[in-house]
Chimera marker file (.cmm) of the C-alpha trace (Angstrom):
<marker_set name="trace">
<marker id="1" x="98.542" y="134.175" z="77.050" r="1" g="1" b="0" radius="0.5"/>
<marker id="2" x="98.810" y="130.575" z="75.805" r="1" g="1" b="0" radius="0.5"/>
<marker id="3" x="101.863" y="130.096" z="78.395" r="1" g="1" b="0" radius="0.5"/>
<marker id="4" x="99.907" y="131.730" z="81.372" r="1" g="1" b="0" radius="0.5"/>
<marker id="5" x="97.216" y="129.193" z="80.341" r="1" g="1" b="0" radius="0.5"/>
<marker id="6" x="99.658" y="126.072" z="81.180" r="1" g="1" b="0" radius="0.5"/>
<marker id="7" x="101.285" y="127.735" z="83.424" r="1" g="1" b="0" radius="0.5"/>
<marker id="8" x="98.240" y="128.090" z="85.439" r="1" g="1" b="0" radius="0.5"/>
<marker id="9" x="97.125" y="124.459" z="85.085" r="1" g="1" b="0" radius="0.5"/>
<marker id="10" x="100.620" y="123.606" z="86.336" r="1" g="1" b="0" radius="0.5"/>
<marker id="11" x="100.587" y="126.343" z="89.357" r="1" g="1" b="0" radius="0.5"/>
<marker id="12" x="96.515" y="124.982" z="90.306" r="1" g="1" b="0" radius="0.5"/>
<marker id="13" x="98.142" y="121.229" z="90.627" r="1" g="1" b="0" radius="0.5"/>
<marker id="14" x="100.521" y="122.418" z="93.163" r="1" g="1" b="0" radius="0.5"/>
<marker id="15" x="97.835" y="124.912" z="95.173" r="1" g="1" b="0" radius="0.5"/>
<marker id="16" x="95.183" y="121.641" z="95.366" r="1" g="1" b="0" radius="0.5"/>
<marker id="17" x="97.767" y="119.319" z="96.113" r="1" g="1" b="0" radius="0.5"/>
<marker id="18" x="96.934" y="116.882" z="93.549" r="1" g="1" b="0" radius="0.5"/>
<marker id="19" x="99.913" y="114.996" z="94.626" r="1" g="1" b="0" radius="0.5"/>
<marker id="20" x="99.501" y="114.423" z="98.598" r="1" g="1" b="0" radius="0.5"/>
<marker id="21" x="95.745" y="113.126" z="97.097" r="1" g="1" b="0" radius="0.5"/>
<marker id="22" x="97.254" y="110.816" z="94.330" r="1" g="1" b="0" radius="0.5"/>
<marker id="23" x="99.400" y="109.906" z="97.432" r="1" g="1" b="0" radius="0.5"/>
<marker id="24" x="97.231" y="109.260" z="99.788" r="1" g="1" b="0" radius="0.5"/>
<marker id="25" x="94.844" y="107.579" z="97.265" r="1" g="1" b="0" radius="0.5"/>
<marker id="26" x="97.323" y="105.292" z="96.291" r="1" g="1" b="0" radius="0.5"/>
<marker id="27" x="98.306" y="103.957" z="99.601" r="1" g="1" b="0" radius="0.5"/>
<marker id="28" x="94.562" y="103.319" z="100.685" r="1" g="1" b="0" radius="0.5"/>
<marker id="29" x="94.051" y="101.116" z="97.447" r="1" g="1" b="0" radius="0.5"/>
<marker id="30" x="96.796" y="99.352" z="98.232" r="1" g="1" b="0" radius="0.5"/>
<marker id="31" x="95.863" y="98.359" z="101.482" r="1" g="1" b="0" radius="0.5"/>
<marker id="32" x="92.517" y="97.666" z="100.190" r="1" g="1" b="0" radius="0.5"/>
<marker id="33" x="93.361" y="95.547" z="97.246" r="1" g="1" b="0" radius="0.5"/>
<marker id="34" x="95.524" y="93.430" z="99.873" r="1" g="1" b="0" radius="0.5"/>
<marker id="35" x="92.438" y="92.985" z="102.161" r="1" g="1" b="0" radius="0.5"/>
<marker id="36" x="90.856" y="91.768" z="99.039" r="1" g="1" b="0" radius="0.5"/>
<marker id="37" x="92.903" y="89.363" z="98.089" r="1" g="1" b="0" radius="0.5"/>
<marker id="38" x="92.784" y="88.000" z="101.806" r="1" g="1" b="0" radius="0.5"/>
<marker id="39" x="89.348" y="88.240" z="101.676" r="1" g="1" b="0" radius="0.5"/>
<marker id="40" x="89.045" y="86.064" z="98.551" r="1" g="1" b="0" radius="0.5"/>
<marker id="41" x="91.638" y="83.519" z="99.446" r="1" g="1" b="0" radius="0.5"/>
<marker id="42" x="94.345" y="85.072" z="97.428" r="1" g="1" b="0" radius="0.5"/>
<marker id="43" x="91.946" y="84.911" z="93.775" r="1" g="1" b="0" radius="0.5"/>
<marker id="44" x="93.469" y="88.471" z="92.629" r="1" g="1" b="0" radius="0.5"/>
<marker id="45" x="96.809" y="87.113" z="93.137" r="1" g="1" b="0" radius="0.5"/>
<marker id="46" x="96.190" y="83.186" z="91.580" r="1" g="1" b="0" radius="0.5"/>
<marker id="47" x="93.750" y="85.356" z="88.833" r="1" g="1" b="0" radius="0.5"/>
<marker id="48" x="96.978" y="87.681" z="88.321" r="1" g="1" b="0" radius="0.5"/>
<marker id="49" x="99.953" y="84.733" z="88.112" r="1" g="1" b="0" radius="0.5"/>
<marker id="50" x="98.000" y="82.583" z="85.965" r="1" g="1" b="0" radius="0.5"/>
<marker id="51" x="96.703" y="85.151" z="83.485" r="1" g="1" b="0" radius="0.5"/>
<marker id="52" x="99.943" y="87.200" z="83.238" r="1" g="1" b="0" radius="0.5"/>
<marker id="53" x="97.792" y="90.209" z="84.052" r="1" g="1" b="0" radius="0.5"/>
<marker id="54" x="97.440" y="91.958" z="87.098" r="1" g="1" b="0" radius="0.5"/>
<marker id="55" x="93.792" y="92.327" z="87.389" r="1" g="1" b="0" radius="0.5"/>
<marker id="56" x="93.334" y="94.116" z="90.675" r="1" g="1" b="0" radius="0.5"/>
<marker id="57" x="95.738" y="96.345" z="88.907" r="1" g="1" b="0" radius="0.5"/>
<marker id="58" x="93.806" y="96.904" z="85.787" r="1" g="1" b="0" radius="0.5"/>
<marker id="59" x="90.130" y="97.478" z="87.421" r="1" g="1" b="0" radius="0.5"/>
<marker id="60" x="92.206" y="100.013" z="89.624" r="1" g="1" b="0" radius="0.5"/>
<marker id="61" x="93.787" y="101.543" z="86.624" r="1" g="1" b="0" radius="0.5"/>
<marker id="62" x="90.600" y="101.741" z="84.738" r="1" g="1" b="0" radius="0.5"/>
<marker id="63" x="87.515" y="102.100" z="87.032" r="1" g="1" b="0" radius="0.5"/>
<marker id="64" x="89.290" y="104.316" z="89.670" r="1" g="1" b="0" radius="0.5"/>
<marker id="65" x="92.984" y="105.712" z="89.091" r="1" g="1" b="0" radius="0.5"/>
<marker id="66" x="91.916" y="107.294" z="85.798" r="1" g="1" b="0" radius="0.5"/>
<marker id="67" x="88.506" y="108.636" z="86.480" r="1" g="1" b="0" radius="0.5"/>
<marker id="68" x="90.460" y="110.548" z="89.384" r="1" g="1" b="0" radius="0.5"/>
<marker id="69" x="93.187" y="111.699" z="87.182" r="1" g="1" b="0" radius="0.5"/>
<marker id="70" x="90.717" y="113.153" z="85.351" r="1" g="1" b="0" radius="0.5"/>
<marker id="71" x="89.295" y="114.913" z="87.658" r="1" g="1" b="0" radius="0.5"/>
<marker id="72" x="91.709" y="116.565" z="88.987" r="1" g="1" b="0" radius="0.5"/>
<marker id="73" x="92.744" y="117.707" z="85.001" r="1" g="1" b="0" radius="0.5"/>
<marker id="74" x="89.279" y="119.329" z="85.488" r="1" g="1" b="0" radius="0.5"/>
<marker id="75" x="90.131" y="120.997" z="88.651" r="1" g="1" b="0" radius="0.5"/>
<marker id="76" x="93.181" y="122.313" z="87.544" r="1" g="1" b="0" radius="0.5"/>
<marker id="77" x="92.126" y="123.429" z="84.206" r="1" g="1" b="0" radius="0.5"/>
<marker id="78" x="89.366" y="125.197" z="85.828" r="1" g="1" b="0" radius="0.5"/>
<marker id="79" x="91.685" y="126.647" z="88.994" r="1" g="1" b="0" radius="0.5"/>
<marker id="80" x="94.365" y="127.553" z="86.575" r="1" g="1" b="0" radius="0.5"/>
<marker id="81" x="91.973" y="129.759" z="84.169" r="1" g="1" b="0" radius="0.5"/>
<marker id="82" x="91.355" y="131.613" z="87.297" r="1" g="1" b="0" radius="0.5"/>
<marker id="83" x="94.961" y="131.998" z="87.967" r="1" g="1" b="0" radius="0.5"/>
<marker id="84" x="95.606" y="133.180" z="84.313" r="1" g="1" b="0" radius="0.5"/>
<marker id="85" x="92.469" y="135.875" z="84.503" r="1" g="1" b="0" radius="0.5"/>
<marker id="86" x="93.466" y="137.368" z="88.038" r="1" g="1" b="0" radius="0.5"/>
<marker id="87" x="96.733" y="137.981" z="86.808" r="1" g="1" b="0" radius="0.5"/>
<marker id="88" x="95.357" y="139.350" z="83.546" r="1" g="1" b="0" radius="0.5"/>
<marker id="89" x="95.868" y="136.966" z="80.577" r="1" g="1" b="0" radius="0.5"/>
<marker id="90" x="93.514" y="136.661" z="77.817" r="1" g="1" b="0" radius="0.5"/>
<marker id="91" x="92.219" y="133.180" z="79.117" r="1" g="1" b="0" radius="0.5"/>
<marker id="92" x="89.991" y="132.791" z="75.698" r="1" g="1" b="0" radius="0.5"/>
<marker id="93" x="93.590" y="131.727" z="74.373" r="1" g="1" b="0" radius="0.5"/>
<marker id="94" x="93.334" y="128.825" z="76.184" r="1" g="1" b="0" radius="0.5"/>
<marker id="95" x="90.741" y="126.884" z="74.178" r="1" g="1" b="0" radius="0.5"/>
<marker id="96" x="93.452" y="127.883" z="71.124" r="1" g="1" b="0" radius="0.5"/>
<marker id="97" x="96.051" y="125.897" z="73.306" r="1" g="1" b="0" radius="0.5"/>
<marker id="98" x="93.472" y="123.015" z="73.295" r="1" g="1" b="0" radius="0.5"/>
<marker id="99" x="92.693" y="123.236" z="69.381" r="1" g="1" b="0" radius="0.5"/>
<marker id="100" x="96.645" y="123.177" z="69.067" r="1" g="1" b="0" radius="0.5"/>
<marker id="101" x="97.064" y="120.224" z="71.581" r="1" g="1" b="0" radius="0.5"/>
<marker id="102" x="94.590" y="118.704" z="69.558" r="1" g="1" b="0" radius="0.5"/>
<marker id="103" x="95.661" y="119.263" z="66.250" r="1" g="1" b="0" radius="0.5"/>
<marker id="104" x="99.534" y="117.938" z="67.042" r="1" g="1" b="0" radius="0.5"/>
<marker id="105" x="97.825" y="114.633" z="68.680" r="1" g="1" b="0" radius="0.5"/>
<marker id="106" x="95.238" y="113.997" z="65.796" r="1" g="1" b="0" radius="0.5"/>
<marker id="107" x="94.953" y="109.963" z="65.693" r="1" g="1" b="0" radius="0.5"/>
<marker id="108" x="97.183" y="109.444" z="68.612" r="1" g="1" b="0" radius="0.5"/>
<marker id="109" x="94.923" y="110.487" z="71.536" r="1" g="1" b="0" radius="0.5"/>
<marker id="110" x="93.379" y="107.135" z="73.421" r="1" g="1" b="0" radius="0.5"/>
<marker id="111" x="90.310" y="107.248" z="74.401" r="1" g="1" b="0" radius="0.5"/>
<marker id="112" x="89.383" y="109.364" z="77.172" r="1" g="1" b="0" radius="0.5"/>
<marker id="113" x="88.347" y="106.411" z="79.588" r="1" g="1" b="0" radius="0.5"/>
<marker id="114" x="91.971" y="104.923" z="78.995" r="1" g="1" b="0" radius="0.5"/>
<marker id="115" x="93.732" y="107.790" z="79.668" r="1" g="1" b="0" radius="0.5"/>
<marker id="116" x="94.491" y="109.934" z="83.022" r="1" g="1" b="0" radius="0.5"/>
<marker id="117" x="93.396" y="113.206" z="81.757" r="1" g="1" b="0" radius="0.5"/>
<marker id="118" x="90.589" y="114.610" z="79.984" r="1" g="1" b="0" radius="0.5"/>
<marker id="119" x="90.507" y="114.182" z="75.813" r="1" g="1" b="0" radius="0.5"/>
<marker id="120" x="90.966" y="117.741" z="73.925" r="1" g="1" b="0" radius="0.5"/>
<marker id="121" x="87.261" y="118.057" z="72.690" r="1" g="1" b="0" radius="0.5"/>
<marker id="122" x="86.095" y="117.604" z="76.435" r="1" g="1" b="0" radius="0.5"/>
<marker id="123" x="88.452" y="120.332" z="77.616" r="1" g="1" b="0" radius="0.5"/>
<marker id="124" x="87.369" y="122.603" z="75.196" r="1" g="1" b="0" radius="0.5"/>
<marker id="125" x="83.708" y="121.922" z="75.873" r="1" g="1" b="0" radius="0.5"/>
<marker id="126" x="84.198" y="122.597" z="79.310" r="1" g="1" b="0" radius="0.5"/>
<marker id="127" x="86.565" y="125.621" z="79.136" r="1" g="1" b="0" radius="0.5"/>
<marker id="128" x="84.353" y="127.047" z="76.561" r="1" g="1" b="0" radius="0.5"/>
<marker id="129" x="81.806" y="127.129" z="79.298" r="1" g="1" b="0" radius="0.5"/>
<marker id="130" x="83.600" y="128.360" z="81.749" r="1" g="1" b="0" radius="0.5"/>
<marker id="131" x="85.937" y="130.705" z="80.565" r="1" g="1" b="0" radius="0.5"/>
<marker id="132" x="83.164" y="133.433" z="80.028" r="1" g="1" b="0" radius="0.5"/>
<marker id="133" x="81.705" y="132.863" z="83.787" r="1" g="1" b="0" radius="0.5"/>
<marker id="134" x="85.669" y="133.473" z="84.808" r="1" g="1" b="0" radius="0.5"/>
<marker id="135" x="86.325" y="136.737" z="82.886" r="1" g="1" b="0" radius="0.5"/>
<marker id="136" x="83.195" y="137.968" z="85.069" r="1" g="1" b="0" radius="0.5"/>
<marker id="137" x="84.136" y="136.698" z="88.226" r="1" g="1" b="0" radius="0.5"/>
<marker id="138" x="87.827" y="136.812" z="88.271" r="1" g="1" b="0" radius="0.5"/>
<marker id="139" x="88.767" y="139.966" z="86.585" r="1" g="1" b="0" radius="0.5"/>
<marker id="140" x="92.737" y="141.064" z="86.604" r="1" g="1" b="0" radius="0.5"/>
<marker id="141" x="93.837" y="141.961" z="89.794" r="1" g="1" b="0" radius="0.5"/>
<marker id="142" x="95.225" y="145.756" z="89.241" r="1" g="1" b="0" radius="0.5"/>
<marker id="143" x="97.151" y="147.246" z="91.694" r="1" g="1" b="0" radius="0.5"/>
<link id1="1" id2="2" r="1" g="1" b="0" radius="0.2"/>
<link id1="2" id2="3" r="1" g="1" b="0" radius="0.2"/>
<link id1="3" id2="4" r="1" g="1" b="0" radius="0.2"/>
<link id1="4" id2="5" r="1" g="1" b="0" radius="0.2"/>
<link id1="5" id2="6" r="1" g="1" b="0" radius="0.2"/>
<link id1="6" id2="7" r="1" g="1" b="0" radius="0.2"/>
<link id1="7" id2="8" r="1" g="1" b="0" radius="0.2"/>
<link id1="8" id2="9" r="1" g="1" b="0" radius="0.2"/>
<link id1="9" id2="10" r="1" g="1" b="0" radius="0.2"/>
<link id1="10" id2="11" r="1" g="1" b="0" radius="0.2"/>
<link id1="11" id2="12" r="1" g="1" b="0" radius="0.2"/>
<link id1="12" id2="13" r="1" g="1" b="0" radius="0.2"/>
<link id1="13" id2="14" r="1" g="1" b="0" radius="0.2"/>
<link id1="14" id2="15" r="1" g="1" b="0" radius="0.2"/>
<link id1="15" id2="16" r="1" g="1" b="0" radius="0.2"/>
<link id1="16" id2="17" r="1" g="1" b="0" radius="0.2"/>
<link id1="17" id2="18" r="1" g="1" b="0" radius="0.2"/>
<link id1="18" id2="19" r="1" g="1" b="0" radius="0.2"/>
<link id1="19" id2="20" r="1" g="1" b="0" radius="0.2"/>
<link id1="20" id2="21" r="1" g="1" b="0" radius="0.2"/>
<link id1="21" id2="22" r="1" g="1" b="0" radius="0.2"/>
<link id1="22" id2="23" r="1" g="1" b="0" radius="0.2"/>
<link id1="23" id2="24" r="1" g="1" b="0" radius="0.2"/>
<link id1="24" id2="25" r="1" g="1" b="0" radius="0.2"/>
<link id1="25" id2="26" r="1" g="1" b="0" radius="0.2"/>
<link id1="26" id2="27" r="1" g="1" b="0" radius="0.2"/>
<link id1="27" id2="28" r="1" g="1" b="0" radius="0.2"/>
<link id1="28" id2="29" r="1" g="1" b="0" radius="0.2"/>
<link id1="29" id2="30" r="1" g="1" b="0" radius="0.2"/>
<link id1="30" id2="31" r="1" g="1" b="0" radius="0.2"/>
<link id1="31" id2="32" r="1" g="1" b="0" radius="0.2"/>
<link id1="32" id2="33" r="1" g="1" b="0" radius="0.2"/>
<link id1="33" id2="34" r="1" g="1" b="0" radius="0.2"/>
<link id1="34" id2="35" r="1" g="1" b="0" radius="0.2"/>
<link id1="35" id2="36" r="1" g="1" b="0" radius="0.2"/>
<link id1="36" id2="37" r="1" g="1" b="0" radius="0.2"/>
<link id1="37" id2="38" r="1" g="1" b="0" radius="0.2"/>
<link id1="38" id2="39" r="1" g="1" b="0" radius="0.2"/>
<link id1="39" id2="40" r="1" g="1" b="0" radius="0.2"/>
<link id1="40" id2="41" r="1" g="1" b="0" radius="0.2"/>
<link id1="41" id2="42" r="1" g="1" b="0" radius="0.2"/>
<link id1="42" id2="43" r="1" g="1" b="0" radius="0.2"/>
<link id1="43" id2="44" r="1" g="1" b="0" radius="0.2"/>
<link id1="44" id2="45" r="1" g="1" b="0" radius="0.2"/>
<link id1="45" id2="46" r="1" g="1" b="0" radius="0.2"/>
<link id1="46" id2="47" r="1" g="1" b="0" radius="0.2"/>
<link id1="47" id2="48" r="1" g="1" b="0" radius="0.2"/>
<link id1="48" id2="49" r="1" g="1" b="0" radius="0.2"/>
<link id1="49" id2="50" r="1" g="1" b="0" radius="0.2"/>
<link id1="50" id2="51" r="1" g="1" b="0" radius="0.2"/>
<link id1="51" id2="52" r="1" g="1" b="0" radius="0.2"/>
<link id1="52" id2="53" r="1" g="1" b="0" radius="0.2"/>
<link id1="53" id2="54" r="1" g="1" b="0" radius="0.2"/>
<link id1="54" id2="55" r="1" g="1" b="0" radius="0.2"/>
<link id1="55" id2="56" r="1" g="1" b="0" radius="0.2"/>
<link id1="56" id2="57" r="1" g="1" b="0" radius="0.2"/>
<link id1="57" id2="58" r="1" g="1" b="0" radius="0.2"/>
<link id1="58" id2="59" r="1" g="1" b="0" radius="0.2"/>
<link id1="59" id2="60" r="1" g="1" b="0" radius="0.2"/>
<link id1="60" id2="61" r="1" g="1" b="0" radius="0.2"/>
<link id1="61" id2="62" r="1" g="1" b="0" radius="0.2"/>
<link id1="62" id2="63" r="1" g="1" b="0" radius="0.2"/>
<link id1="63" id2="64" r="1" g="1" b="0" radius="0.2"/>
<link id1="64" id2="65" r="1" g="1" b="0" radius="0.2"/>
<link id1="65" id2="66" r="1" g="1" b="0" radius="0.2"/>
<link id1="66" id2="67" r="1" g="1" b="0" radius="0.2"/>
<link id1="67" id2="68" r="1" g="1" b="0" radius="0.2"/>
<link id1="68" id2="69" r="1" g="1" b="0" radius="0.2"/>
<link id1="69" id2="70" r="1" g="1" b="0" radius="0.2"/>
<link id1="70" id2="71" r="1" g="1" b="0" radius="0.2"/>
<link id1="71" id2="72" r="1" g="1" b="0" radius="0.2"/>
<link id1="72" id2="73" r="1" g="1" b="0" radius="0.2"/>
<link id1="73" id2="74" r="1" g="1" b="0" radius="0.2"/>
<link id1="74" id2="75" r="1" g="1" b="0" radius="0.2"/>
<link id1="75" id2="76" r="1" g="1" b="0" radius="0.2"/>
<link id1="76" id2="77" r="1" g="1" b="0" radius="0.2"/>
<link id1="77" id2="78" r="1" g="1" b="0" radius="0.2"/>
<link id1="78" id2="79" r="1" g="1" b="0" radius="0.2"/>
<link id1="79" id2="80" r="1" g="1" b="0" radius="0.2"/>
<link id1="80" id2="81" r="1" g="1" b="0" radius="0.2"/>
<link id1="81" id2="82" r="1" g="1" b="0" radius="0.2"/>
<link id1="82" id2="83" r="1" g="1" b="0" radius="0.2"/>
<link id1="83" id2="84" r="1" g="1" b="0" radius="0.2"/>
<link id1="84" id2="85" r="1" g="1" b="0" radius="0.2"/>
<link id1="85" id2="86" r="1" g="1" b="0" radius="0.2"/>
<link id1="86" id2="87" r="1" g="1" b="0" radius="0.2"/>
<link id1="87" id2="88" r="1" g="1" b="0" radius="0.2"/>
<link id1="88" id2="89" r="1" g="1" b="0" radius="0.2"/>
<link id1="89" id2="90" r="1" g="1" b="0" radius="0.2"/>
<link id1="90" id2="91" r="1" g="1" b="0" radius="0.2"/>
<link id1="91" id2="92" r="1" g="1" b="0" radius="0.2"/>
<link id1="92" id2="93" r="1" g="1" b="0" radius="0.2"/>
<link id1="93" id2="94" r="1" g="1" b="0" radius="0.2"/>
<link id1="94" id2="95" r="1" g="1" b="0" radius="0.2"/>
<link id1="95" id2="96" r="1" g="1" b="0" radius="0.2"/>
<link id1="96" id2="97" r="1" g="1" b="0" radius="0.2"/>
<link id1="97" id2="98" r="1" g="1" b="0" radius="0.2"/>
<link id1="98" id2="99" r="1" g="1" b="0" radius="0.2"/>
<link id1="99" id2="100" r="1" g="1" b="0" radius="0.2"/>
<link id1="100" id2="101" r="1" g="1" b="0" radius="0.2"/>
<link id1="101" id2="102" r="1" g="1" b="0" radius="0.2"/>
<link id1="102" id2="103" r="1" g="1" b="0" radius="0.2"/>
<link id1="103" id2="104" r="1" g="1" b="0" radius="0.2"/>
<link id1="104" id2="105" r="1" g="1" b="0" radius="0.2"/>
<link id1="105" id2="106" r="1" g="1" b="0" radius="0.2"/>
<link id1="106" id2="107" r="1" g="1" b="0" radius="0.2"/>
<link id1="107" id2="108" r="1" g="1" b="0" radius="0.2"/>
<link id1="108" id2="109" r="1" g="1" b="0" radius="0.2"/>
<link id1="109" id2="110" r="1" g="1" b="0" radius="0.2"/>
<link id1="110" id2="111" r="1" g="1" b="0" radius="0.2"/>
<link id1="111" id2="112" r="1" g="1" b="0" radius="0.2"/>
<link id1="112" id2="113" r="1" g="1" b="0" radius="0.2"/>
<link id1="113" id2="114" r="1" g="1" b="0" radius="0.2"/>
<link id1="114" id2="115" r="1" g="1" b="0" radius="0.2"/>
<link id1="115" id2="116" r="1" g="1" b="0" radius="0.2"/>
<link id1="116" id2="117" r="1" g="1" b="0" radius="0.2"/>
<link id1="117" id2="118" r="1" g="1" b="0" radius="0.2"/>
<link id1="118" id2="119" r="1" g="1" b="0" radius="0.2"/>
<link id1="119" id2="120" r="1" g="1" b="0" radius="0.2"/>
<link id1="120" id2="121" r="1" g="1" b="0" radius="0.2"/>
<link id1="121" id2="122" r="1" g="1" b="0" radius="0.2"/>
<link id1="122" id2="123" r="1" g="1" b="0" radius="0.2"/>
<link id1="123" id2="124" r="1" g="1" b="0" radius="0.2"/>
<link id1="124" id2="125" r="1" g="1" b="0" radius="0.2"/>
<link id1="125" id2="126" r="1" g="1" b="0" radius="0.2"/>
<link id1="126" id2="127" r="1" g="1" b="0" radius="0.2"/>
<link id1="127" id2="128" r="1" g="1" b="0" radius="0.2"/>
<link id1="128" id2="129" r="1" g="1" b="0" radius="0.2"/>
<link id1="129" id2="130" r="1" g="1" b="0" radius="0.2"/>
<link id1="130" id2="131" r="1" g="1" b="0" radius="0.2"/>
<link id1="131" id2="132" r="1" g="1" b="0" radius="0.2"/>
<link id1="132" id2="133" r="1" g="1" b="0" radius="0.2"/>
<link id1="133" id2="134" r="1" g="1" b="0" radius="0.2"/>
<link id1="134" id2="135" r="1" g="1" b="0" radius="0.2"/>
<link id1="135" id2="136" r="1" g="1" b="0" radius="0.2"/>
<link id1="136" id2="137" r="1" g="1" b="0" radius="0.2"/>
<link id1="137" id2="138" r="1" g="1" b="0" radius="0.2"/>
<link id1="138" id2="139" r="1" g="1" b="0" radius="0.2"/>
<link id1="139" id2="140" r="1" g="1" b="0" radius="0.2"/>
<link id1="140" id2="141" r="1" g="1" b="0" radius="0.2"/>
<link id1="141" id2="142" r="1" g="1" b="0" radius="0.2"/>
<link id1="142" id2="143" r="1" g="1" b="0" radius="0.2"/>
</marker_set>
């Protein structure tokens, strides 16, 4: 059941094309953050070679790139319970994944603005909520 639970995050990244967004994302901020340099007279880029640190890079990372990530965690946490229930897994394991993910990361997790997907205790909050709303509406498929 625990498997089935990753599995199904994994399989729900592929079915909502996370990817082709990340992608497409990626090549519009580029663009954009070259406009804006124009725009400024080239301030990212003197701000960037005379701090060391490329700042268009970090606000990216930080106020856009991650948030995203995250969200698409979400999504495919939620899409990939469904997955797990319509093929009839116990999907309540899932949350025990999260307490063991947790657990074997104790101290080392970042915090969850730093970091592209969602900390443990969120995902558990969250799954706890939803996983009782997906045993109703996504029962196993028998056939």
């Amino acid at each position: 059941d625990g498997l089935a639970a990753v599995l199904g995050h994994e399989i729900a990244h592929a079915v909502a094309k996370h990817s082709s967004e990340r992608a497409s994302r990626s090549l519009v901020l580029n663009i954009g953050t070259s406009i804006a340099d124009i725009a400024t007279g080239g301030a990212l880029s003197r701000t960037s070679r005379a701090t060391g640190v490329d700042v268009a890079g970090m606000l990216r990372q930080f106020g856009i790139d991650n948030p995203f990530n995250r969200k698409q965690e979400r999504e495919a946490d939620y899409l990939g319970i469904i997955f797990a229930s319509l093929s009839g897994y116990d999907i309540r394991e899932t949350i025990q994944v999260w307490n063991r993910m947790k657990e074997e990361n104790k101290g080392k997790e970042p915090p969850e603005w730093m970091s592209t997907h969602p900390s443990s205790d969120n995902r558990i909050k969250l799954l706890s909520q939803w996983i009782p709303e997906v045993m109703m509406k996504y029962p196993p498929i028998i056939i």
